[in-house]
C-alpha positions as CSV (number, residue, x, y, z in Angstrom):
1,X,-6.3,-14.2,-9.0
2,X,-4.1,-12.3,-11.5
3,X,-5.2,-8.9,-11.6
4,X,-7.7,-8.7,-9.7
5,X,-7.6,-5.2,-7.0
6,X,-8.7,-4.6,-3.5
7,X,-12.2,-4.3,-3.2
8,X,-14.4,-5.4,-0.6
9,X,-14.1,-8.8,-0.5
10,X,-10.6,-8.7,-0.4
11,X,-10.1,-5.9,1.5
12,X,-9.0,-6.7,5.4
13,X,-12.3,-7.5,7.1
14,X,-13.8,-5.7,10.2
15,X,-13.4,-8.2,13.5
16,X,-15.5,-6.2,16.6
17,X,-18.2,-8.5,16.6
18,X,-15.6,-11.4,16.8
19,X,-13.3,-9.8,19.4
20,X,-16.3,-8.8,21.6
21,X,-17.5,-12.5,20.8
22,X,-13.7,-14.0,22.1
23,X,-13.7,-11.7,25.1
24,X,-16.5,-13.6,26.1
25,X,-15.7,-17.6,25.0
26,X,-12.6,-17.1,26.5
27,X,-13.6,-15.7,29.9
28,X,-15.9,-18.6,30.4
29,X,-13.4,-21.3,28.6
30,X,-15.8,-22.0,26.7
31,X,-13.4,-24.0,23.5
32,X,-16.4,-24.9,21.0
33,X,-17.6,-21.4,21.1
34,X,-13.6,-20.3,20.8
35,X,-13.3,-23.0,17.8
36,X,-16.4,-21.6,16.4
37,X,-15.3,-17.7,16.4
38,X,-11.6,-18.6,14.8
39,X,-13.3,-20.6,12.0
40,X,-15.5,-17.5,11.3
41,X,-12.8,-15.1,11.8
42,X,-10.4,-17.5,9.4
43,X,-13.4,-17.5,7.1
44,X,-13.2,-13.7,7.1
45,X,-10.1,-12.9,6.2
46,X,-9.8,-15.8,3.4
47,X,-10.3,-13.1,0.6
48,X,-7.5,-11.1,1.5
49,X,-5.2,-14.0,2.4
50,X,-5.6,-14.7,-0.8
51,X,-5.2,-11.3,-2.3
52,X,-1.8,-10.7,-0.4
53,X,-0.7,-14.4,-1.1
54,X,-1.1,-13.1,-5.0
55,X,0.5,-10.1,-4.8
56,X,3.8,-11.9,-3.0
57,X,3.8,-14.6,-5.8
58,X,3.7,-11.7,-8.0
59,X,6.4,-9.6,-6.3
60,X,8.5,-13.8,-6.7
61,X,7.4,-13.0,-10.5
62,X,5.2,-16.4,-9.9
63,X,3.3,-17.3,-13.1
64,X,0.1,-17.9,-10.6
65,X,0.8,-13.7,-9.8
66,X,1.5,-12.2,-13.0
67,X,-1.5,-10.6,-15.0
68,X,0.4,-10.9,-18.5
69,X,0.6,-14.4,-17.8
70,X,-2.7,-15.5,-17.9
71,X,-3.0,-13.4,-21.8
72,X,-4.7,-15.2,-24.0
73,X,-4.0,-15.1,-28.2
74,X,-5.9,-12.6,-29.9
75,X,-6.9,-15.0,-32.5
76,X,-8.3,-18.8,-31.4
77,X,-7.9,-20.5,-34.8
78,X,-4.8,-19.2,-35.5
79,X,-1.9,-22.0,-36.3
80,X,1.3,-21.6,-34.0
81,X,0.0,-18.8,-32.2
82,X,3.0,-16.4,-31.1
83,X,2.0,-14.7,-28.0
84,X,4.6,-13.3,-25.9
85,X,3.9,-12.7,-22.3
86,X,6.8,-10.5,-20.9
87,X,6.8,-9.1,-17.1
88,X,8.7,-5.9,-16.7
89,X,9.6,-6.2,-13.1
90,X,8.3,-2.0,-11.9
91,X,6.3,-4.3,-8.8
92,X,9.3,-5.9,-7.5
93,X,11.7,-2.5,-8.3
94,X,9.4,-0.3,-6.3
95,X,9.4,-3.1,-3.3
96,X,12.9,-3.4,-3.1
97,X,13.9,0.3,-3.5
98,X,11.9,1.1,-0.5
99,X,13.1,-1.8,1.4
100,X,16.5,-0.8,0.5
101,X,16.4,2.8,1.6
102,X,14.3,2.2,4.7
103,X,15.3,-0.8,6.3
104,X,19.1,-1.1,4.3
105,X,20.8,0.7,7.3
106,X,20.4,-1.1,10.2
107,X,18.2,0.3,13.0
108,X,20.0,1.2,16.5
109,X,18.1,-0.4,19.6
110,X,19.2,0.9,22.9
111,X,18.4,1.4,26.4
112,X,18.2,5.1,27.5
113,X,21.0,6.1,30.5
114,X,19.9,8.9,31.8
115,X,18.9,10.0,35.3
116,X,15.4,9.3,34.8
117,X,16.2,5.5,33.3
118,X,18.1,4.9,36.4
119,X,15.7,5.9,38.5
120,X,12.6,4.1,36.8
121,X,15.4,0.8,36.3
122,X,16.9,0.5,39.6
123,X,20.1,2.4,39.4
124,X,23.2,2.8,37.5
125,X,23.9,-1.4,37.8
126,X,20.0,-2.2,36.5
127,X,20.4,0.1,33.8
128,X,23.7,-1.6,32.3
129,X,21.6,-5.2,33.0
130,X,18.5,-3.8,31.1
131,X,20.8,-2.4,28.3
132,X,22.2,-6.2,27.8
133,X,19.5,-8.0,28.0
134,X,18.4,-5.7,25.0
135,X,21.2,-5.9,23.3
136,X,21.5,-9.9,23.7
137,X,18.0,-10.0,22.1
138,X,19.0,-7.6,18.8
139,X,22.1,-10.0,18.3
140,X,20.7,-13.0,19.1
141,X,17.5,-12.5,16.9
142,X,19.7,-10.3,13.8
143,X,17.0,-7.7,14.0
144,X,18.8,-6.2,11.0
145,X,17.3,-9.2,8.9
146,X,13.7,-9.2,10.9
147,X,13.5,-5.7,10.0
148,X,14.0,-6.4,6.0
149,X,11.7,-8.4,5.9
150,X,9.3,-7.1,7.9
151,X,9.8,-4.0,5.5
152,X,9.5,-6.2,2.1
153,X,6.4,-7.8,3.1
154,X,4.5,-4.4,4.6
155,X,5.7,-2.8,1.4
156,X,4.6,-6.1,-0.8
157,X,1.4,-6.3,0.9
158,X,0.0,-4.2,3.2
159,X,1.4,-5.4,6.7
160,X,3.3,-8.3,8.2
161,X,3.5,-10.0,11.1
162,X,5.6,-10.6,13.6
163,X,6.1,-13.8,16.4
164,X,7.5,-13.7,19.5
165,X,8.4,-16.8,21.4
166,X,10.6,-18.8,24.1
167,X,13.0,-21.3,22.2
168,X,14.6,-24.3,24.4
169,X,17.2,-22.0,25.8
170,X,14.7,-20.3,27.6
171,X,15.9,-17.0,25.3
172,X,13.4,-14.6,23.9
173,X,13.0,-15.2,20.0
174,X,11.3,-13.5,17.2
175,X,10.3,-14.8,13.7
176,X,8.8,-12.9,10.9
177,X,5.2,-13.9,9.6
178,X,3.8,-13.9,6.4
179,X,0.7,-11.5,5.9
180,X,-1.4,-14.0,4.7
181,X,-1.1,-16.4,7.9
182,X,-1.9,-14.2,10.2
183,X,-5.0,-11.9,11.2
184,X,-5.4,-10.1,14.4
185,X,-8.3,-8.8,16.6
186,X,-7.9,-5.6,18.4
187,X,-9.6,-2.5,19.5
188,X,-6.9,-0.4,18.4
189,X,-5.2,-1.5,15.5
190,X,-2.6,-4.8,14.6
191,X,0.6,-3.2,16.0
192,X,-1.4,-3.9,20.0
193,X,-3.3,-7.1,19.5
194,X,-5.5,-8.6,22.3
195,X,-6.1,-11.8,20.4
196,X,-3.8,-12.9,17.0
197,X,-4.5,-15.8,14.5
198,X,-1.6,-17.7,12.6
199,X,-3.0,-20.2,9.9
200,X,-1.1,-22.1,7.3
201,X,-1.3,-25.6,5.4
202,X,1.2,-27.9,6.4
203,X,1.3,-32.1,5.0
204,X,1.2,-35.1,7.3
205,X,3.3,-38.5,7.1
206,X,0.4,-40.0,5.1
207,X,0.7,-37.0,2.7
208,X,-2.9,-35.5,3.7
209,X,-3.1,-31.7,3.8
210,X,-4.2,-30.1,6.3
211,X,-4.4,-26.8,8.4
212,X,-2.3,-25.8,11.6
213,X,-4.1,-23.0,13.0
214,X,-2.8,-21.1,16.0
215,X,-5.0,-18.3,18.4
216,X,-3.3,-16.5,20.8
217,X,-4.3,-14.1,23.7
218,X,-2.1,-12.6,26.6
219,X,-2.5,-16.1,28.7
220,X,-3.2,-18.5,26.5
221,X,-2.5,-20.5,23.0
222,X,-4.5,-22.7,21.7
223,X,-3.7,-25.1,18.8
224,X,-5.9,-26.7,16.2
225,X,-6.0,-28.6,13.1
226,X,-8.0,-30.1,10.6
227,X,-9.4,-28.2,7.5
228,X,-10.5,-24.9,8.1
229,X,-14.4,-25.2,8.0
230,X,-13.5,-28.5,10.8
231,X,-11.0,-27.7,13.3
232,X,-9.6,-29.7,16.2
233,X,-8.0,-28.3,19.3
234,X,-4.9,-30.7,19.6
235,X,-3.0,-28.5,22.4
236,X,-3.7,-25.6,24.8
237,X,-0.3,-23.7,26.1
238,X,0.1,-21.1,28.6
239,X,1.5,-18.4,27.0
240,X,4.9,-16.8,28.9
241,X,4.6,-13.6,28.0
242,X,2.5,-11.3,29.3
243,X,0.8,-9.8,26.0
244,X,-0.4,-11.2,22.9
245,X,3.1,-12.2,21.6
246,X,2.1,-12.4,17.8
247,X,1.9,-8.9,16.3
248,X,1.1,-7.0,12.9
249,X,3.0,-4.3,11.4
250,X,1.4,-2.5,9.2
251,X,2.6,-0.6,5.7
252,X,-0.1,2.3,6.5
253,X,-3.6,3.1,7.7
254,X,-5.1,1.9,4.6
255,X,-3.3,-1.7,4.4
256,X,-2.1,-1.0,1.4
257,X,1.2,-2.4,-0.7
258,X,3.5,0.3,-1.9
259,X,2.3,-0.6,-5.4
260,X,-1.2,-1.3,-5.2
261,X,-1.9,1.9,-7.0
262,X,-0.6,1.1,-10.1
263,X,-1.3,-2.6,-10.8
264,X,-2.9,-1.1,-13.9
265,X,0.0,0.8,-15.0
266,X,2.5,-2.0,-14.6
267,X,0.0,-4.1,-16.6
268,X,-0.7,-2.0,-19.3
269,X,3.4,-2.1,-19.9
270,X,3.7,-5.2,-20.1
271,X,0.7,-5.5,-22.7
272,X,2.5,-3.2,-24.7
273,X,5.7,-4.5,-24.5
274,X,4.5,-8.3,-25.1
275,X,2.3,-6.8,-28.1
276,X,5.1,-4.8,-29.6
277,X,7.2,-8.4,-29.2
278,X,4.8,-10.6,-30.9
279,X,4.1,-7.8,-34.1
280,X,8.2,-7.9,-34.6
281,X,8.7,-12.1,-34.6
282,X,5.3,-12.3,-36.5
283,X,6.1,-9.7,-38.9
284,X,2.1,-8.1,-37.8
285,X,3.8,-4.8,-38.4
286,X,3.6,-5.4,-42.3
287,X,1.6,-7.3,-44.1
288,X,2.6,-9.5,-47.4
289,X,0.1,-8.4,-50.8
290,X,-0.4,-10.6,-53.7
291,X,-2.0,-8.7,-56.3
292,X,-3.4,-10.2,-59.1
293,X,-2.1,-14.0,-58.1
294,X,-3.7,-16.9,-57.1
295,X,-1.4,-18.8,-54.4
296,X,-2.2,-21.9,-52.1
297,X,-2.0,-22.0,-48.8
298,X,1.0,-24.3,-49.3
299,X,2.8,-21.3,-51.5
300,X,2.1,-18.9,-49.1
301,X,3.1,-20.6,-45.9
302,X,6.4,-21.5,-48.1
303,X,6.8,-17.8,-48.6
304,X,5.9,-16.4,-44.6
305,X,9.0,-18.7,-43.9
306,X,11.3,-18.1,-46.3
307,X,10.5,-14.5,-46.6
308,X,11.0,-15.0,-50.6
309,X,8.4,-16.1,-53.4
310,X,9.3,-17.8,-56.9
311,X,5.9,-17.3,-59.5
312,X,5.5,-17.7,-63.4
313,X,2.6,-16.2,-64.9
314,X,-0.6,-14.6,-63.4
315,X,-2.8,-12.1,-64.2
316,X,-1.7,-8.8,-65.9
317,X,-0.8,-6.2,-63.8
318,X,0.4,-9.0,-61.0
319,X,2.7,-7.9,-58.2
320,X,3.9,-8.9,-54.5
321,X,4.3,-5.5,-52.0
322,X,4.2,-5.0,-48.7
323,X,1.1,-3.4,-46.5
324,X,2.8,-1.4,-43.7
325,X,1.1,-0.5,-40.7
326,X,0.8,3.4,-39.9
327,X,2.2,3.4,-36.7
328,X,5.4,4.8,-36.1
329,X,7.8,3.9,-33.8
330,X,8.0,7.2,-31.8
331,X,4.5,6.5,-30.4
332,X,4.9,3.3,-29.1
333,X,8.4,5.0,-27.4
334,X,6.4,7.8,-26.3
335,X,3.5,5.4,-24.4
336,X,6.0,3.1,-22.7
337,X,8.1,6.6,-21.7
338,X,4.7,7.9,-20.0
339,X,3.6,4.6,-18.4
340,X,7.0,3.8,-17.0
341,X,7.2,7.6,-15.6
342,X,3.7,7.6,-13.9
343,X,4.5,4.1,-12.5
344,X,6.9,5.7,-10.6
345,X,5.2,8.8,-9.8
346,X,1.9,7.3,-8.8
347,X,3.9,4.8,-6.1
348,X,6.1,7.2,-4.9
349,X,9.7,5.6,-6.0
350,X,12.5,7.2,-7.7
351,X,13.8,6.3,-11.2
352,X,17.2,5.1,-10.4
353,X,18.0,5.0,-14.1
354,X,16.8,8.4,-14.8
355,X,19.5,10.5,-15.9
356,X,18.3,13.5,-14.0
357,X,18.2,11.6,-10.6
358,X,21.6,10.3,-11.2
359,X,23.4,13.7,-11.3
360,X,21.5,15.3,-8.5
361,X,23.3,15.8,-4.5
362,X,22.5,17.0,-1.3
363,X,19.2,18.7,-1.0
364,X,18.3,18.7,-4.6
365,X,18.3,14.6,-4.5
366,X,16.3,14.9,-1.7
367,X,13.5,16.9,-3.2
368,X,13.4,14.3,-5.8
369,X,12.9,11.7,-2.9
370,X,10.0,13.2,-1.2
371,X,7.7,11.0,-2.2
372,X,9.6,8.1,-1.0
373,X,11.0,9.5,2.1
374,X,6.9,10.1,2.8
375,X,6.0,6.9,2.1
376,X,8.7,5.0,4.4
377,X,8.0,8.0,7.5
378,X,4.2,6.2,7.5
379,X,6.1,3.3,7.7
380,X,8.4,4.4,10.0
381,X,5.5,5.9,12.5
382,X,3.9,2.2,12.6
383,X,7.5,0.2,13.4
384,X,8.5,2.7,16.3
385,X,4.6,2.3,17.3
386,X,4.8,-1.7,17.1
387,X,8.3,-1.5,18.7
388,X,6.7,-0.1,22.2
389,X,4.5,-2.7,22.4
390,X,7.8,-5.5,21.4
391,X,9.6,-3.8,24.3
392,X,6.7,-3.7,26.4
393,X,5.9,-7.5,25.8
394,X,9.8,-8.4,25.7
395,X,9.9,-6.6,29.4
396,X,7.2,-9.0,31.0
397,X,9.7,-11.8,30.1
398,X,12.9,-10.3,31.3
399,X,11.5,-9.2,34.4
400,X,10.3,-12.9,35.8
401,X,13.9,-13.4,35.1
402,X,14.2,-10.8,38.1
403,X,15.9,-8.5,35.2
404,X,14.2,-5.0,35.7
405,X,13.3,-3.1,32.6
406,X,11.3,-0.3,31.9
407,X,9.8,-0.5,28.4
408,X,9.4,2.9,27.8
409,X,13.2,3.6,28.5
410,X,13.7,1.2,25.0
411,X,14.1,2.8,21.8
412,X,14.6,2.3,17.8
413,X,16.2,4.6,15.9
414,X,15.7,4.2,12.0
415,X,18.5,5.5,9.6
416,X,18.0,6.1,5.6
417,X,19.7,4.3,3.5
418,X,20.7,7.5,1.9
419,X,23.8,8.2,-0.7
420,X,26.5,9.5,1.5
421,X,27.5,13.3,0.9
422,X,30.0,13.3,3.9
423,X,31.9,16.8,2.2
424,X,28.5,18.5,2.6
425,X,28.1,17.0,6.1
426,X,31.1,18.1,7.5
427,X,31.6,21.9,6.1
428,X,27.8,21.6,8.2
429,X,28.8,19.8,11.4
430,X,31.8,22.7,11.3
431,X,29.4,24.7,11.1
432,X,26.9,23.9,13.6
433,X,29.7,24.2,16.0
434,X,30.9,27.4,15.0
435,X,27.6,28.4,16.0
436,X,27.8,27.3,19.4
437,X,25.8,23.8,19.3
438,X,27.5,21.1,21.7
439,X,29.6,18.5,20.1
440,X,27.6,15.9,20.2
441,X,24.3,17.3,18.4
442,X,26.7,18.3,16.0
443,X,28.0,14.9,15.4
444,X,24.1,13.5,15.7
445,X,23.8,15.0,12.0
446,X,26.2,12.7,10.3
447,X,24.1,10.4,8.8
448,X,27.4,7.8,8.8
449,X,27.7,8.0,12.5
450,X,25.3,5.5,14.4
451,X,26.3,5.7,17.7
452,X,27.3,9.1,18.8
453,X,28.4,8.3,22.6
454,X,31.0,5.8,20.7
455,X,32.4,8.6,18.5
456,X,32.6,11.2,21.9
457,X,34.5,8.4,23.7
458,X,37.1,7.6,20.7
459,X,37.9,11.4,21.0
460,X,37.9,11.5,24.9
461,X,40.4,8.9,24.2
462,X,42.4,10.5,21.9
463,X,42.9,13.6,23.7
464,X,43.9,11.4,27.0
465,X,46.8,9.5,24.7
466,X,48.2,13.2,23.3
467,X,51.2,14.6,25.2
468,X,50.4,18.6,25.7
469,X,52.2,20.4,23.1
470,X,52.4,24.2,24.5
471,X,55.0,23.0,27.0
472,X,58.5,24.1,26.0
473,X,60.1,20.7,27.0
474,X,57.3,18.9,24.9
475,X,58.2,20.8,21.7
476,X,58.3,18.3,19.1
477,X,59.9,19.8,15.7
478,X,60.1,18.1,11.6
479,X,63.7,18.1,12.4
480,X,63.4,15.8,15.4
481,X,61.2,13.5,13.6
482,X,63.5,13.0,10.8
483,X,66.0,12.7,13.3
484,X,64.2,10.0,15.4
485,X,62.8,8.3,12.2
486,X,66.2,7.9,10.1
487,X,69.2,7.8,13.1
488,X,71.3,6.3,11.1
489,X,71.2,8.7,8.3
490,X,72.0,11.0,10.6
491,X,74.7,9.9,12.3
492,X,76.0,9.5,9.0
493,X,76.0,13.3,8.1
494,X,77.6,14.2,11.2
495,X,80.2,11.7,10.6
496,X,81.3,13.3,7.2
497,X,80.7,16.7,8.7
498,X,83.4,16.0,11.3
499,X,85.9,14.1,9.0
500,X,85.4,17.6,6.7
């Protein structure tokens, strides 16, 4: 599977036949016809399970995932073949960096309180309820962890997935899916499925393999197993939510990795780097000349390893040189310089290591970020997008727990991960109130600052712990601090002052 690229057999298939087809099987409970549609649908979306499942083993640097890996020697015949096969990791950099600056900084969930929340919730008591039960499920579930990965595998792959479920405590739980388990059929798109497929192999007590493979609707899940051309239904569930609780997210429209674009690149690297490896150990870069000698093979083996020859007689005019290659070092500089900088151009992600980068600030480093900061507001647009439908489908749990909340009074805030200039940011927040802006759209711009109704509280409270200092019996001076600080010091100088 090594590089191989998306093309349309591996691409992510088109499903409205099927959904039409499940709409329809599962109106009339119909579970052949059902069993019959997954298998198809499974069927499907086999070439670009496999596709992602390469393209994670390769971001894991997986022999099975790396192109250079499967490099054959030039030469068949030749006798202890030297054939370096190095990975230059640009695949996993360019993942990690955009996980790092999108999803680093933990996103802020919270439940709006103003006049119109109360009013849709139930009042100033249902809103604080609502706000809990929120904020019980982002601590319960870490969503600071869900949402790495849900970033590393979208960026690795295309899109990932995303479970909801009940655990024994009766508490609303979410677990992260790998892309290549899961397909969805919807009219929209993943982020609002009507029905969702999870598939994976899993190893009974006899040590047979065999497939676990999961559909779910917004009333129903059904369980099978078996292999994937001969499926069983072992268990049908009602489901407790509301809505189809397993969910993609994807990366962008196109279902695309954030480094899809330059398999190529990366691999053209690593061929030069690997061939540039094996010419220095092999010594391809210059080639030994007998001239005028007759040597065995024995002799000239002898010589490749000792890298010194011993010889009486020959013919006249005899004489051992070396044949160097025309190829100077500069080029092969210059073609790993120009690769490297178009493998960062081409998927959008800075060169941490360039020099240039690392002495730019403020809105300079910013320019230089555009791509990037592009790439992760698709992103971005897709999670806030597949969060209304989390709330949405988390609210149809809470509320047969006779806990009102509105989902569209939920939101997710995403932060950048961005290098912190807070100098710059404060001469502007000074600013911005200078001008007139309130307080706390001031404070909003501090990219530091997460929660900007904690920060307008600490200084409500700050204010209320201050004495007033304008009143004349209030009047605090140095001298009455040092007074009050060192007494005994003090009462020390006016002791010698009155003996004097």
């Amino acid at each position: 599977m090594a590089g191989v690229k998306r093309t349309i057999l591996n691409k992510y298939p088109l499903l409205s036949a099927e959904l039409e087809a499940m709409r329809d099987a599962e109106g009339k409970k119909d579970i052949e016809m059902i069993k019959k549609i997954v298998i198809r649908v499974l069927d499907k979306h086999k070439g670009c399970s496999n596709y992602m499942k390469m393209l994670y083993d390769r971001y894991k640097a997986y022999e099975d995932g790396l192109t250079i890996s499967q490099r054959q020697v030039k030469f068949a015949d030749e006798k202890n073949p030297i054939n370096h096969k190095i990975n230059n990791d640009f695949f996993g950099e360019t993942v990690d960096i955009e996980t790092g600056y999108f999803a680093g900084k933990a996103a802020s969930y919270s439940y709006s309180e103003t006049d119109e929340s109360e009013e849709d919730t139930g009042g100033e008591k249902a809103v604080e309820e609502a706000a809990k039960q929120l904020n019980d499920f982002v601590v319960r579930n870490t969503m600071y962890d869900k949402d790495l990965q849900v970033t590393k595998f979208a960026a690795a792959c295309g899109y990932a997935g995303r479970l909801f479920y009940i655990d024994r405590d009766g508490a609303e739980r979410v677990r992260i899916i790998p892309p290549y388990e899961c397909v969805f059929l919807s009219d929209d798109d993943m982020t609002e499925p009507e029905y969702a497929i999870r598939y994976y192999p899993m190893t009974d007590i006899s040590d047979v393999q065999k497939w676990k493979v999961t559909l779910y609707s917004d009333t129903k899940e059904y369980t099978f197993e078996g292999q994937l051309k001969s499926l069983d239904l072992v268990k049908e569930e009602t489901n407790l939510f509301d809505y189809c609780p397993l969910q993609g997210i994807p990366h962008n429209d196109e279902l695309q990795g954030t480094s899809e674009k330059v398999l190529e690149l990366i691999d053209a690297y690593d061929r030069a780097m690997s061939d540039s490896s094996n010419d220095i150990e092999r010594f391809a870069s210059a080639y030994m000349i007998f001239k005028n000698m007759n040597l065995t093979d024995e002799e000239m083996e002898k010589a490749q390893a000792s890298g010194a020859l011993q010889f009486n007689g020959g013919l006249d005019g005899a004489d051992v040189y070396y044949l160097v290659k025309n190829l100077s070092p500069e080029f092969v500089e210059a073609f790993l310089t120009r690769t490297e900088d178009n493998i960062y151009r081409f998927s959008k992600t800075p060169n941490l290591s360039d020099e240039k980068f690392a002495s730019s600030s403020g809105i300079a480093l910013k320019f230089k970020i555009t791509g990037l900061e592009t790439k992760c507001g698709m992103l971005e647009a897709k999670m806030i997008k597949a969060g209304a439908y989390m709330f949405k489908l988390l609210a149809s749990a809470w509320n047969k727990k006779q806990v009102n909340v509105d989902p569209l009074q939920c939101y997710i805030e995403f932060k950048r991960n961005f290098p912190l200039d807070v100098t710059s940011e404060a001469q502007a927040v000074t600013q911005l109130i200078s001008a007139g802006l309130p307080k706390k759209v001031a404070f909003e711009q501090l990219s530091f600052v997460d929660d900007v109704d904690y920060i307008m509280d600490m200084i409500e409270q700050e204010k209320d712990g201050i004495e007033p200092l304008d009143k004349e019996e209030n009047t605090f001076t140095g001298e009455d601090f040092i007074n009050n600080l060192l007494p005994n010091k003090k009462q020390e100088e006016n002791k010698e002052n009155s003996e004097n």
